[in-house]
gemmi code that builds the backbone of each chain (N, CA, C; Angstrom):
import gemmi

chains = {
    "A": [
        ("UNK", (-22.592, -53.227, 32.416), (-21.946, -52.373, 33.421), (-20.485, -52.132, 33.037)),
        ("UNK", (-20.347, -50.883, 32.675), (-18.729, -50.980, 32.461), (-17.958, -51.046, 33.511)),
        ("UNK", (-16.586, -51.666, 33.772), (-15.812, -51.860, 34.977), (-14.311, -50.948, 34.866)),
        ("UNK", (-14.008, -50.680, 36.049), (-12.884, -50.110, 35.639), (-12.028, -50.037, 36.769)),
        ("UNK", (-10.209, -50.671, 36.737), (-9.891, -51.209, 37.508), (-9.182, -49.507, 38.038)),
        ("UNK", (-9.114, -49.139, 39.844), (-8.424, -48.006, 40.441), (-8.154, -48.653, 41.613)),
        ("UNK", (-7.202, -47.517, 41.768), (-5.990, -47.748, 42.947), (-6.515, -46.665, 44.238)),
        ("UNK", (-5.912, -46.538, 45.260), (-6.467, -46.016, 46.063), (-5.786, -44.814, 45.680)),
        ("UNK", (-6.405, -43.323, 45.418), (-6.050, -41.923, 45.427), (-6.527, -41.779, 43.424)),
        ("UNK", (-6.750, -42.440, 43.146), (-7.254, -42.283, 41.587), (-8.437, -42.313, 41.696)),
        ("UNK", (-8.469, -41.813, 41.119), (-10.553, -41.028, 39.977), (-11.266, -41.697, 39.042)),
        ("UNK", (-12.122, -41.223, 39.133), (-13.603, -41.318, 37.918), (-13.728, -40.094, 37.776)),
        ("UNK", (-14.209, -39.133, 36.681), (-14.873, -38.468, 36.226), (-15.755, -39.081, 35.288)),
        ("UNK", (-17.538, -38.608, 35.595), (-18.571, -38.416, 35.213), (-19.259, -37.643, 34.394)),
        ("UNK", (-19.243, -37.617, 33.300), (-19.725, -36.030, 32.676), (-19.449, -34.821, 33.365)),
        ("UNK", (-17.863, -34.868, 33.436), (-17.328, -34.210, 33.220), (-17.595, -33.164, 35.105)),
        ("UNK", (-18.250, -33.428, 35.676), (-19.219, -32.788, 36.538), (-18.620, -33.556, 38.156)),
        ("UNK", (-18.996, -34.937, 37.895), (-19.315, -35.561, 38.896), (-17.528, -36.199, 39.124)),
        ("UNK", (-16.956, -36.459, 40.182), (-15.913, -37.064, 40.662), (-15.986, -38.187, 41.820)),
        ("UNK", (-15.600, -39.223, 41.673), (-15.403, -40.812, 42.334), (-14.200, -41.074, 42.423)),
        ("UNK", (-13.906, -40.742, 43.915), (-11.891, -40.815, 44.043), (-12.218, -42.142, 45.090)),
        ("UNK", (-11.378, -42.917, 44.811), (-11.078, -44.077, 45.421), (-10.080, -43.617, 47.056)),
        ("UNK", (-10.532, -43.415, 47.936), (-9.861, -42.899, 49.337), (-8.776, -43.948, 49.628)),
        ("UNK", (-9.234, -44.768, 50.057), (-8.367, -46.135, 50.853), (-8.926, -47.387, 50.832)),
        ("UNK", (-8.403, -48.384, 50.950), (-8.849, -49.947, 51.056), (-8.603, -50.496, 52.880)),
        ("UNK", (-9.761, -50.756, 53.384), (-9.465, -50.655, 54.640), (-10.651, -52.365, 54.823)),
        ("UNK", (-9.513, -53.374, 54.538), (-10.266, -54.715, 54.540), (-11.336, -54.729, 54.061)),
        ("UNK", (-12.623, -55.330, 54.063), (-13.830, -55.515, 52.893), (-14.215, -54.054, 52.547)),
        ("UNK", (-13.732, -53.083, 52.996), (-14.202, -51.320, 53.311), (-13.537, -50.390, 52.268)),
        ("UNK", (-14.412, -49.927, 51.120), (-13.657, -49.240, 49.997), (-14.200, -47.481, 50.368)),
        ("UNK", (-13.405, -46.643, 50.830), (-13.691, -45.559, 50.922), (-13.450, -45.110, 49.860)),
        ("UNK", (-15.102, -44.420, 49.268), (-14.876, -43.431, 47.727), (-15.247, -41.898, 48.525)),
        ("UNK", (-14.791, -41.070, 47.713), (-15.150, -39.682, 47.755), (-15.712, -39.575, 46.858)),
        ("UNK", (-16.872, -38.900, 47.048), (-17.614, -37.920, 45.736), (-17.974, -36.472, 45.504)),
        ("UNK", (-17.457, -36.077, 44.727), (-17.720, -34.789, 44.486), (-18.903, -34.861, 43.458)),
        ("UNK", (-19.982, -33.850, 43.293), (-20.811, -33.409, 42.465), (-21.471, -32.370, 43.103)),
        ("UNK", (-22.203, -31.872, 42.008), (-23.259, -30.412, 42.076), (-24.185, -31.183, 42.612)),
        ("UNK", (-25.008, -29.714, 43.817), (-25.833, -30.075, 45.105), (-26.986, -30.826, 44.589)),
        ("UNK", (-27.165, -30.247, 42.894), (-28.316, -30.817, 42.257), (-28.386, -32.053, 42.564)),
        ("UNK", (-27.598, -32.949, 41.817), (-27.218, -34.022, 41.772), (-27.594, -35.109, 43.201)),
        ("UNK", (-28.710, -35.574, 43.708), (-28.546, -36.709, 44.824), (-27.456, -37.485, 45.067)),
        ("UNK", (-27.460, -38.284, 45.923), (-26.120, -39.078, 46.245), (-26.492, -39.995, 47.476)),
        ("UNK", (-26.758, -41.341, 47.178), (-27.417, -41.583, 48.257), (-26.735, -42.891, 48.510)),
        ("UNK", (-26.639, -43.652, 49.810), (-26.531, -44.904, 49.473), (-27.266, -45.771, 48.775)),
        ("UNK", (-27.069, -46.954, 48.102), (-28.203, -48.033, 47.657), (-29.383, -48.136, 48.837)),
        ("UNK", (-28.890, -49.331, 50.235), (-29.811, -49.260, 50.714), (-30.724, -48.385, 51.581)),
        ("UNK", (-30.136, -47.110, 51.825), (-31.058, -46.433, 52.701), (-31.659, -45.818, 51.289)),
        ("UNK", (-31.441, -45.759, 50.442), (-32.423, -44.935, 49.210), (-33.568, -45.830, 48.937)),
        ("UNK", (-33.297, -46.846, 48.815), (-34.320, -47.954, 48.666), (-35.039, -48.254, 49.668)),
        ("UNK", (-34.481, -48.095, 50.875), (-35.590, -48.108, 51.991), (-36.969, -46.515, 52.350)),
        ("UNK", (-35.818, -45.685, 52.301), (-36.486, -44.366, 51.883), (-37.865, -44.379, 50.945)),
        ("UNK", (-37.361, -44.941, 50.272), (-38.238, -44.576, 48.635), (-39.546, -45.601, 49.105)),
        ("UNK", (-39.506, -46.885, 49.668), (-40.707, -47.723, 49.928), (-41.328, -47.262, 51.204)),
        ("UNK", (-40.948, -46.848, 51.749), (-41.483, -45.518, 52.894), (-42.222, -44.861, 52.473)),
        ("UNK", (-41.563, -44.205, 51.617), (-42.490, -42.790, 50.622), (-43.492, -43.732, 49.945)),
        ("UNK", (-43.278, -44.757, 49.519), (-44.727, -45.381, 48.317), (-45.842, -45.954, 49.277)),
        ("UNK", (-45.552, -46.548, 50.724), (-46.307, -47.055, 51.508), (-46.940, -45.655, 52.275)),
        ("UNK", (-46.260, -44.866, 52.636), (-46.663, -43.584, 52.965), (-48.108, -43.060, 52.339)),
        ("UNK", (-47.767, -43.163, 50.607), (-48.641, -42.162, 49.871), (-49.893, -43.531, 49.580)),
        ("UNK", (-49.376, -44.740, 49.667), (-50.569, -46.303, 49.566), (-51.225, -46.089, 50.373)),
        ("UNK", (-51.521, -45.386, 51.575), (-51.891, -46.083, 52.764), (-54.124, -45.983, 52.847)),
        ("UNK", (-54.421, -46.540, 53.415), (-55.848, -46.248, 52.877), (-56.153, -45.282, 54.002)),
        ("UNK", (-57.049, -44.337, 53.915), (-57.589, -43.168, 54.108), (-58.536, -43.501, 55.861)),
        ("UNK", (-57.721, -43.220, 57.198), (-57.869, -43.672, 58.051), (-58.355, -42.565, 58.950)),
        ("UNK", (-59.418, -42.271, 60.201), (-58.960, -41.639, 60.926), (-57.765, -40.991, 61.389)),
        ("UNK", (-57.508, -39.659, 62.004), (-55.871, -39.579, 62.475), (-56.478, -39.690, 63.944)),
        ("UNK", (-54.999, -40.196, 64.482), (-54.972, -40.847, 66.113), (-54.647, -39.409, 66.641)),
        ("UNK", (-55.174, -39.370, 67.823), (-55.144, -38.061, 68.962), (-53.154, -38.759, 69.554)),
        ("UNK", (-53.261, -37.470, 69.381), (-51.172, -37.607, 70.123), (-51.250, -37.176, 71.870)),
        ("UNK", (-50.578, -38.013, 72.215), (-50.367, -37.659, 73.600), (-49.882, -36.386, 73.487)),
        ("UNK", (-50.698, -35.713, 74.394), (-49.674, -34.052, 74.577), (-48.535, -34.229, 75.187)),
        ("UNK", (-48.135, -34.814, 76.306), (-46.537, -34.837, 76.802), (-45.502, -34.354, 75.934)),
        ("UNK", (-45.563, -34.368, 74.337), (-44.069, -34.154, 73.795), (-44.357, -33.016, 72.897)),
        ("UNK", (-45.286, -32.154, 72.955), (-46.342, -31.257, 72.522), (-44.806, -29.453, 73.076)),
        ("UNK", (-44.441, -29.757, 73.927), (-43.653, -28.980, 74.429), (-42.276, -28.469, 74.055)),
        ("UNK", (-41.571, -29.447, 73.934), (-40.152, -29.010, 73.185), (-39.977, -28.882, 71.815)),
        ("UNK", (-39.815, -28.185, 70.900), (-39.471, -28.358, 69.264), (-38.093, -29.156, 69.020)),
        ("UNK", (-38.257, -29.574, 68.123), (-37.312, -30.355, 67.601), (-36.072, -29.408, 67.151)),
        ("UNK", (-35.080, -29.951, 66.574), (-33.453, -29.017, 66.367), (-32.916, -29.512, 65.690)),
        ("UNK", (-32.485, -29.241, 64.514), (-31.869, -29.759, 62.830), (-30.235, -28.937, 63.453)),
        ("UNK", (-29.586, -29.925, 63.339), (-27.933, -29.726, 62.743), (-27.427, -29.152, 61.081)),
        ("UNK", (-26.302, -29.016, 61.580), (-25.923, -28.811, 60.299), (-25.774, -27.167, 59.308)),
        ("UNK", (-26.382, -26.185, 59.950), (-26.551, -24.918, 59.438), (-25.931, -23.892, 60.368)),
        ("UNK", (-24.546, -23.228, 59.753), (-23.956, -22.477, 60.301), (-24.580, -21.312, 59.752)),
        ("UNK", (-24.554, -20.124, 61.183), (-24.928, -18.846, 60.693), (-23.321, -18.128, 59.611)),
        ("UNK", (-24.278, -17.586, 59.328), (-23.153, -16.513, 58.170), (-23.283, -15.367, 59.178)),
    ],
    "B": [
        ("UNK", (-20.657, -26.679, 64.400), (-22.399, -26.680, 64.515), (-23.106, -26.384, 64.919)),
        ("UNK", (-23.888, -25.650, 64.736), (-25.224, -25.238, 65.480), (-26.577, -25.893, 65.322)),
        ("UNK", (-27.322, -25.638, 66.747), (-28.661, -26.450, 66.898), (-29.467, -25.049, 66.551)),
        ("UNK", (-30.734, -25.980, 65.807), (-31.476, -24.392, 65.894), (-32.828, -25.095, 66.414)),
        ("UNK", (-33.775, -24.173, 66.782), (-35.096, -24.088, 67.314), (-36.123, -24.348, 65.780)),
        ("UNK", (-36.915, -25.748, 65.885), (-38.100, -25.365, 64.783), (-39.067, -24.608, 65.483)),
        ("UNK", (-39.836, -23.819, 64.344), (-41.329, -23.358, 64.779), (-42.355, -24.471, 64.339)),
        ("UNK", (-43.442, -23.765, 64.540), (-44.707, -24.600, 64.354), (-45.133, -24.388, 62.477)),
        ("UNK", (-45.469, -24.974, 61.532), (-45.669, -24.140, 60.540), (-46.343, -22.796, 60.178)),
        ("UNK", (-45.759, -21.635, 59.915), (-46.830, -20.624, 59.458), (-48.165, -20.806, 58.732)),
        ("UNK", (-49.088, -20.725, 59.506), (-50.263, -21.158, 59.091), (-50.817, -20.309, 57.444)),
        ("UNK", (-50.250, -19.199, 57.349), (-50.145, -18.096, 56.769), (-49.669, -18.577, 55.313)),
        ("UNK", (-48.962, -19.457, 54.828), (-48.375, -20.377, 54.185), (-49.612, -21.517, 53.655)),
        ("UNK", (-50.080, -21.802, 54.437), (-51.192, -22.433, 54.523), (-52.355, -22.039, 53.690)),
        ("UNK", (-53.027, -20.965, 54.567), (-54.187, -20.344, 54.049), (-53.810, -19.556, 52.197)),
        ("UNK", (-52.794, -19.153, 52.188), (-52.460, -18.852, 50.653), (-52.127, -19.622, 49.555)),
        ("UNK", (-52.027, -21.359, 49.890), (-51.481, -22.129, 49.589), (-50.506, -21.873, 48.366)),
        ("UNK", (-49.231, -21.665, 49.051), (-48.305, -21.613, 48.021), (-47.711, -22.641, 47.833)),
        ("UNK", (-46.999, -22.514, 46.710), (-46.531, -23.617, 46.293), (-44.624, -23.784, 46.639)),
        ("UNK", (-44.561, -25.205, 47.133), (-43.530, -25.423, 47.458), (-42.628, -26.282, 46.742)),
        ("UNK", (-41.666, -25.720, 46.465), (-40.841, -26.315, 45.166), (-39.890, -27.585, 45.651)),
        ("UNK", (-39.702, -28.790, 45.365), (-39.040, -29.855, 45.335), (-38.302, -29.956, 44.336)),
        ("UNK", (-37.084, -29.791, 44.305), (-37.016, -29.712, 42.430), (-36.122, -31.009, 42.195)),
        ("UNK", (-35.976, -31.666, 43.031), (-35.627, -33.477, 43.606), (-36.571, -34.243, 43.203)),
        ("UNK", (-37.522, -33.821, 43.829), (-39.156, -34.280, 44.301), (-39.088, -35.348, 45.721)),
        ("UNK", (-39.674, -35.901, 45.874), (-39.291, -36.911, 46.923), (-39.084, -38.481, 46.630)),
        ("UNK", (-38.284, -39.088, 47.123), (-37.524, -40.497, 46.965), (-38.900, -41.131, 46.254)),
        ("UNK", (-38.887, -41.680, 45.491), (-39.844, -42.501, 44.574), (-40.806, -41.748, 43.713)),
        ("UNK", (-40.772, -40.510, 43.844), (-41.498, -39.615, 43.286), (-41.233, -38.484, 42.595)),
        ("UNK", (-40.366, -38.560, 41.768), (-38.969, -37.479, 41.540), (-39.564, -36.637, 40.445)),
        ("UNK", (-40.357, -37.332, 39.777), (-41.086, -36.082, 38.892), (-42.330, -35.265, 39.607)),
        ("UNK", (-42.892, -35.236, 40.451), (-43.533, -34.576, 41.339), (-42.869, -33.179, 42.081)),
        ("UNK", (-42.777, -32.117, 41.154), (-42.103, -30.880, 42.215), (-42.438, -30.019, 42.418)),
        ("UNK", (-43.834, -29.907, 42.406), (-44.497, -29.032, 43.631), (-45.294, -29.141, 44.336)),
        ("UNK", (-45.900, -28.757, 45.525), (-46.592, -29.235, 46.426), (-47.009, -27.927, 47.447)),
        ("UNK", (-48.258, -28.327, 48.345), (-48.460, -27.278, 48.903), (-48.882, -28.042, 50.279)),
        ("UNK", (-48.661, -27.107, 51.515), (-48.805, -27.903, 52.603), (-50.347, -27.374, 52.815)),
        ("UNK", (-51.294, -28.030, 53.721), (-52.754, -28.072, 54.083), (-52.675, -28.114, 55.474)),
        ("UNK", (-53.198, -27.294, 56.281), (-53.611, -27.670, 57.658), (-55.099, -28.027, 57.919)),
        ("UNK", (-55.804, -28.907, 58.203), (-57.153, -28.869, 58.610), (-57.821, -28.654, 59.935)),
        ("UNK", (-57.896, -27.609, 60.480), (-58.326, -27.320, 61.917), (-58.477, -28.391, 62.977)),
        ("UNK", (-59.242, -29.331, 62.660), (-59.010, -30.470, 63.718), (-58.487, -31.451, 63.251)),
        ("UNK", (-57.528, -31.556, 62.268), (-56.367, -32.638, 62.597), (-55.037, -32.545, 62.648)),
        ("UNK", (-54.700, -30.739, 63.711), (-54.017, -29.939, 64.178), (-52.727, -31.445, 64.891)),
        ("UNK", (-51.724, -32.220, 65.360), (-50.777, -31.287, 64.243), (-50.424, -32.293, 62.959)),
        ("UNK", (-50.906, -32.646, 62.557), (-50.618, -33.537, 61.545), (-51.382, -32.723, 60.034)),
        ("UNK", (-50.264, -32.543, 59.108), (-50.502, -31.566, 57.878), (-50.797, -32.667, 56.869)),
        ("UNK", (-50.998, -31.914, 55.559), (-51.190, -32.501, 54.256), (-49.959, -31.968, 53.646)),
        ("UNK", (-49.379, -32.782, 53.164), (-48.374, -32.216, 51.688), (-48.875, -33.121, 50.627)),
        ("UNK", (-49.569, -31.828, 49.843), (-50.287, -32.130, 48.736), (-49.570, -31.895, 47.668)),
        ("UNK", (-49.495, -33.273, 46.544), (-49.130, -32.852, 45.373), (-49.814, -31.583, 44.649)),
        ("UNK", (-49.004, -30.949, 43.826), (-50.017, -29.902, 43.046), (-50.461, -30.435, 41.522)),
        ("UNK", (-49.415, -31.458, 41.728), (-49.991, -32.199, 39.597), (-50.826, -32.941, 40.213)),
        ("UNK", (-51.180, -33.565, 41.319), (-52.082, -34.977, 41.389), (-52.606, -34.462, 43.031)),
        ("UNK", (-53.933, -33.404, 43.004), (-54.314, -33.469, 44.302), (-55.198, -34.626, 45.146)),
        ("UNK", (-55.319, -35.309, 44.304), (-55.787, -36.440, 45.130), (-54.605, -36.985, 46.007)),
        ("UNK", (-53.925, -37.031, 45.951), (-52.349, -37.310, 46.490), (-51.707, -36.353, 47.335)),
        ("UNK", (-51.972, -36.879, 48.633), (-50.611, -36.099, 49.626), (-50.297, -37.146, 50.520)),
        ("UNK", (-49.033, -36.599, 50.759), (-48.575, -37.307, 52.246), (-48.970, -36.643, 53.106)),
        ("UNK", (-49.071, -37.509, 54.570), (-49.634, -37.241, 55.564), (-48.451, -36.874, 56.406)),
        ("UNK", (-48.033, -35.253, 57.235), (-46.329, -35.179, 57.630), (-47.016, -34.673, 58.811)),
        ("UNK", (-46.168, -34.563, 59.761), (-46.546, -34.245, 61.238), (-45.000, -33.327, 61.570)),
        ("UNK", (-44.548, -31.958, 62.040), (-43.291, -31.796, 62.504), (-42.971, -32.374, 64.048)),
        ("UNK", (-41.701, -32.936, 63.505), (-41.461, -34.289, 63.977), (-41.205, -33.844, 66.078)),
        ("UNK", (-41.204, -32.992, 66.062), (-41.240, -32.671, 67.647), (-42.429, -33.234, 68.553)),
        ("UNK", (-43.788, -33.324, 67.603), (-44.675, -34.031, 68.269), (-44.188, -35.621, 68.385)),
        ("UNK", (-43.426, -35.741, 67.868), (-42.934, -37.200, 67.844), (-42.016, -37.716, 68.564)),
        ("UNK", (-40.958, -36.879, 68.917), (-39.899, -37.296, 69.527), (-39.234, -35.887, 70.019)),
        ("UNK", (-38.774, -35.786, 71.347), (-38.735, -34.335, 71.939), (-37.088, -33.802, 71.080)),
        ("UNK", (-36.042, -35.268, 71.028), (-34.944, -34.449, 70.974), (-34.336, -35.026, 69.549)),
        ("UNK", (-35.340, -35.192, 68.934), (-34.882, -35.265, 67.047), (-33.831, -33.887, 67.012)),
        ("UNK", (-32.937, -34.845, 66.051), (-31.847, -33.800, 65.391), (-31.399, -33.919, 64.594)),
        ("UNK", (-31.748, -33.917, 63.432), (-31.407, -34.902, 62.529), (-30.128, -33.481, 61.795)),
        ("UNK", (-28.893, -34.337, 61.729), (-27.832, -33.792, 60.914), (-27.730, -33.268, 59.093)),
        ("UNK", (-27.641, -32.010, 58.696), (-27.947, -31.702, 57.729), (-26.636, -31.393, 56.681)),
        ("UNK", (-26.691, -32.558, 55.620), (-25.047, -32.281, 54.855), (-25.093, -30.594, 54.800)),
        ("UNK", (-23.527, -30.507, 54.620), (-23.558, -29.099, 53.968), (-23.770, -29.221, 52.556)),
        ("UNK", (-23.857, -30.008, 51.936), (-24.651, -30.479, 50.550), (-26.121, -29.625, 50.579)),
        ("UNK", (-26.283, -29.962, 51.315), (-27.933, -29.958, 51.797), (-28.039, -28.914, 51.759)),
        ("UNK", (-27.665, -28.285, 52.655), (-27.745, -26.567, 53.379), (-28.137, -25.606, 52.078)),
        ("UNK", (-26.489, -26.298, 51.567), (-25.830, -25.682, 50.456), (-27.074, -25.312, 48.984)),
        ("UNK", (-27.455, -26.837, 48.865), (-29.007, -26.783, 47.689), (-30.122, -26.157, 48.236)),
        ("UNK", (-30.306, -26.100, 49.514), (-31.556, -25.854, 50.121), (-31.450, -24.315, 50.102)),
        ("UNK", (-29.848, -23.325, 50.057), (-29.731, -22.272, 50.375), (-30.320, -21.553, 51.716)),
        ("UNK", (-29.585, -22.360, 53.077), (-30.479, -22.074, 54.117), (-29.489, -21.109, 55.059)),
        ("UNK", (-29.534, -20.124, 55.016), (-28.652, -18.874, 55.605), (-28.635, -18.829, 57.259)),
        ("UNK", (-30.246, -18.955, 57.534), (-30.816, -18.844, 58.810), (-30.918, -20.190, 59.591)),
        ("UNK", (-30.901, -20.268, 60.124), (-31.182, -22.156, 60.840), (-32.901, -22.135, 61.308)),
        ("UNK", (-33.284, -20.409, 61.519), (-34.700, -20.238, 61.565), (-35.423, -20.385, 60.613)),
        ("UNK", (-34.853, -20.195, 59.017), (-35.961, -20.851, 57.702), (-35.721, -22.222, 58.035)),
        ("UNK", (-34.907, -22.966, 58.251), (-35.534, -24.666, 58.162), (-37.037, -24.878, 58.722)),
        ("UNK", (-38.001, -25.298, 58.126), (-39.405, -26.416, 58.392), (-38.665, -28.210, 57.923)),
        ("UNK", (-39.050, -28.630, 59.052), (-38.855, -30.286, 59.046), (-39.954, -30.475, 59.403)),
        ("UNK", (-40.463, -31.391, 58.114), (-41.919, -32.555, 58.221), (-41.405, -33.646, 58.210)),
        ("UNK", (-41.844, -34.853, 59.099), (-41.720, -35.899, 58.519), (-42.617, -36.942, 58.291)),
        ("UNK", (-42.758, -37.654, 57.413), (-44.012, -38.437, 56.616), (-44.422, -39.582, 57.617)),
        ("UNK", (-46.099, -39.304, 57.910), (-46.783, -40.282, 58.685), (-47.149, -41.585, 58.238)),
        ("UNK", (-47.460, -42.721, 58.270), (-47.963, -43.789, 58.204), (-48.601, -44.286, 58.638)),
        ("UNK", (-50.274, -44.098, 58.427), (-51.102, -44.728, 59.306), (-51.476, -46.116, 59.359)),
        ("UNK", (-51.165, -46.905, 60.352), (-51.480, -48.214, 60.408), (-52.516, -48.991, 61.026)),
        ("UNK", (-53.494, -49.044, 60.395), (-54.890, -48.997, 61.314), (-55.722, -48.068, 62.168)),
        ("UNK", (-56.481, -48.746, 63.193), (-57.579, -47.303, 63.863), (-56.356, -47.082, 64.786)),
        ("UNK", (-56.101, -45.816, 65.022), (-55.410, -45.132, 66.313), (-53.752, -45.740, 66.517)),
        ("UNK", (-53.154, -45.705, 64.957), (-51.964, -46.635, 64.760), (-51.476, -45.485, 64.007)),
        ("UNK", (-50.513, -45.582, 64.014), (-49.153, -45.085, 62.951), (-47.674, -44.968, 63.408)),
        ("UNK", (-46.775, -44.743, 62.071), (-45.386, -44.669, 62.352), (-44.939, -43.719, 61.728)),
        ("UNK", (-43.934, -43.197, 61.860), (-43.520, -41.457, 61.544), (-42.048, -41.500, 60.791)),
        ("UNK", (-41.311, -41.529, 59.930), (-40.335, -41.808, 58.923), (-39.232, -40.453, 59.620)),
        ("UNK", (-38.490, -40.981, 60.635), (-37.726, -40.191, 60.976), (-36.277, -39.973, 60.408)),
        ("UNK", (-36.393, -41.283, 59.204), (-34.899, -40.825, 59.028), (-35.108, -40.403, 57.355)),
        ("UNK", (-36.338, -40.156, 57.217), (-36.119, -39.467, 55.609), (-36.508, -38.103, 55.409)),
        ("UNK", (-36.177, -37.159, 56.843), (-37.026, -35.719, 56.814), (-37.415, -34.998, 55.699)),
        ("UNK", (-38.425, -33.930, 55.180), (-38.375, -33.532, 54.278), (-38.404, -31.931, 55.055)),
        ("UNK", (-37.128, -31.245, 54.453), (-36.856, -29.972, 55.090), (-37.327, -28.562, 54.185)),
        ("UNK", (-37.738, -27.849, 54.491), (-37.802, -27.247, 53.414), (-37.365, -25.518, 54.059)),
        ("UNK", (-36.906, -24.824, 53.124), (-36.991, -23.343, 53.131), (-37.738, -22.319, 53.217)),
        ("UNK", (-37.936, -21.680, 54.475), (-39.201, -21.008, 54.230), (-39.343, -19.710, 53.558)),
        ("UNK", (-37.866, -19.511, 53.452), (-37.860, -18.009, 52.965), (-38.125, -18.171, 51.043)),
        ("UNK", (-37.552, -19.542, 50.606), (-37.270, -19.316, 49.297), (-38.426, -20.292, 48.979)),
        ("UNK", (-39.407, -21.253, 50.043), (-39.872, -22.268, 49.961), (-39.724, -23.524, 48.627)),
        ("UNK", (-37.943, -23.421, 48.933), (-37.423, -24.709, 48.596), (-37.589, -25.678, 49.400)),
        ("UNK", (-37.936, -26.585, 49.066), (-37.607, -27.996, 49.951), (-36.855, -29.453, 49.273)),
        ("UNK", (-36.812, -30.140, 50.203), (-36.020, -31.761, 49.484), (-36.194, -32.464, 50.416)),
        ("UNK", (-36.180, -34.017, 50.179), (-35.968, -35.008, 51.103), (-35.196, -35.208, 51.278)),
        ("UNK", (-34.327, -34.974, 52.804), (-32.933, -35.201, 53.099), (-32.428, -36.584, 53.767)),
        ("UNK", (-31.206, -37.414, 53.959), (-31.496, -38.338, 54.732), (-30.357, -37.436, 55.367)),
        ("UNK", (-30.522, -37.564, 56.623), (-29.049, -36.921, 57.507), (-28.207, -37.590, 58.070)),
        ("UNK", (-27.008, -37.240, 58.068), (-25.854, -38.367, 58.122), (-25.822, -38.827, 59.441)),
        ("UNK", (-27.043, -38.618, 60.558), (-27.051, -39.309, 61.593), (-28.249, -40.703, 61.299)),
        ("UNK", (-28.563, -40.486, 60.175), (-30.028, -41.172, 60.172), (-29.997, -42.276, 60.495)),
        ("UNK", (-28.851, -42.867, 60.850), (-28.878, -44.641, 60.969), (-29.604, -44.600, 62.582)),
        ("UNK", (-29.579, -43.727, 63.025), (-29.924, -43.188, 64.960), (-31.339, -43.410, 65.200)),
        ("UNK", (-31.831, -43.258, 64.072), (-33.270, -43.046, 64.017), (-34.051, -44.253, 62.956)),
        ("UNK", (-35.453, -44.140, 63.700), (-36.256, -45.591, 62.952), (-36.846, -44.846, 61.961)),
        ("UNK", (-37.039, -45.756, 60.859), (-37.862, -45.442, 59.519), (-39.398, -45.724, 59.863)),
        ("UNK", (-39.722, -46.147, 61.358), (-40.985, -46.684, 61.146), (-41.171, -46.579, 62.989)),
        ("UNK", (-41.166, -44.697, 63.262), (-41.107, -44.573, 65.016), (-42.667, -44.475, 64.632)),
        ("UNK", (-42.836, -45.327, 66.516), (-44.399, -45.510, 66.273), (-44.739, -43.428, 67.543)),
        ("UNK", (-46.390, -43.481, 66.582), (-47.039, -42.286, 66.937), (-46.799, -42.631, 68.459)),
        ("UNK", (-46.932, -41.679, 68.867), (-47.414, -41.460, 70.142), (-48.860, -41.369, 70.828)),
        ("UNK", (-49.453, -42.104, 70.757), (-50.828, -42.216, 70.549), (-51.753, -42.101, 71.982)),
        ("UNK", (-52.361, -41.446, 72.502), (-52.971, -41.348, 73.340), (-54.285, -42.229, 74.140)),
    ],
}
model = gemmi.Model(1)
for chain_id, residues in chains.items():
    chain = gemmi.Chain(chain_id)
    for i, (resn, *xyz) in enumerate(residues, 1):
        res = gemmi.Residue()
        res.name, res.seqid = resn, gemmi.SeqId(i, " ")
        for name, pos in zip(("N", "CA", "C"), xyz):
            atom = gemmi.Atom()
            atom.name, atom.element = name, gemmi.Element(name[0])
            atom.pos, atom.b_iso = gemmi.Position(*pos), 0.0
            res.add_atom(atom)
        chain.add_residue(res)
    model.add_chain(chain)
structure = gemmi.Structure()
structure.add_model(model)
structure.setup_entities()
């Protein structure tokens, strides 16, 4: 693992692409910024790792009846944040 | 910010089975990037997202409104941004079922997989509210 010692408001560059700015030191709490292309994921460790065994137990699972859903919640659609109109 | 309204999936989408591009793929499955969604008449609302390299293989996704009335899951502008989502009406949110025995399951609310309907891009997003929500909400089971 290479190491490399930064101060708070100094950088990493990544191939050239990707940016890791050191924000502030706020007691055990290291705020980084990252810049990269949308391509690029960016995830935490543990929710990626929890994610990902989700997805493998998801696609493991053995081949079951599906359960009848209560209709009660059959009524309202759900609503995603995050998308401003142009 | 704005809230937007999901629909139900275009069934239409369905019956032509097109193919839906992941070009991520999904968390553990990253070389997998395309897929097509399946509806089967009576196991209305719970879909198939079928791999297209490995059809023996799909996840089992349900849109998550049958699940929980006031899901909202927050979408980076990262996200938006890769997903190229103009309209808040192209977003489709599935999220992946887990069946756990007879008349059992849990529904992965904090790893949505959103996709585009106009460009039918999609990705697995986690949304920066996701800590709000369980990785393992149980069905609603009747």
């Amino acid at each position: 693992m290479l190491i490399l010692a930064r101060k708070p408001g100094e950088s990493i560059v990544i191939d050239g692409r990707i940016t890791i700015k050191i924000l502030r030191l706020d007691g055990d709490v290291v705020k980084v910024g990252i810049e990269a292309p949308t391509s690029i994921p960016v995830h935490r460790q543990e929710v990626y790792d929890e994610i990902q065994k989700a997805n493998l137990e998801a696609l493991n699972q053995p081949r079951l009846d599906l359960p009848r859903l209560s209709p009660s919640k059959l009524s309202s659609p759900a609503s995603i944040n995050g998308i401003k109109k142009k | 910010m704005n809230t937007l309204e999901l629909m139900e999936p275009e069934t239409h989408a369905t019956k032509t089975k097109e193919v839906i591009q992941l070009p991520l793929g999904i968390l553990g499955f990253e070389r997998v990037k395309n897929y097509v969604l399946l509806a089967k008449p009576n196991e209305e609302p719970f879909l198939w997202f079928q791999m297209l390299e490995d059809v023996k293989r799909a996840f089992l996704v349900i849109p998550p409104h049958h699940v929980l009335s006031n899901y909202q899951p927050d979408i980076s502008e990262q996200d938006v941004e890769f997903l190229d989502l103009i309209n808040p009406a192209e977003a489709l949110v599935l999220n992946i079922v887990t069946l756990r025995g007879a008349m059992k399951g849990t529904v992965n609310l904090r790893g949505p997989i959103v996709i585009n309907r106009r460009t039918l891009i999609g990705k697995q997003v986690i949304p920066a509210n996701a800590a709000q929500y369980a990785i393992q909400h149980p069905l609603p089971v009747s």
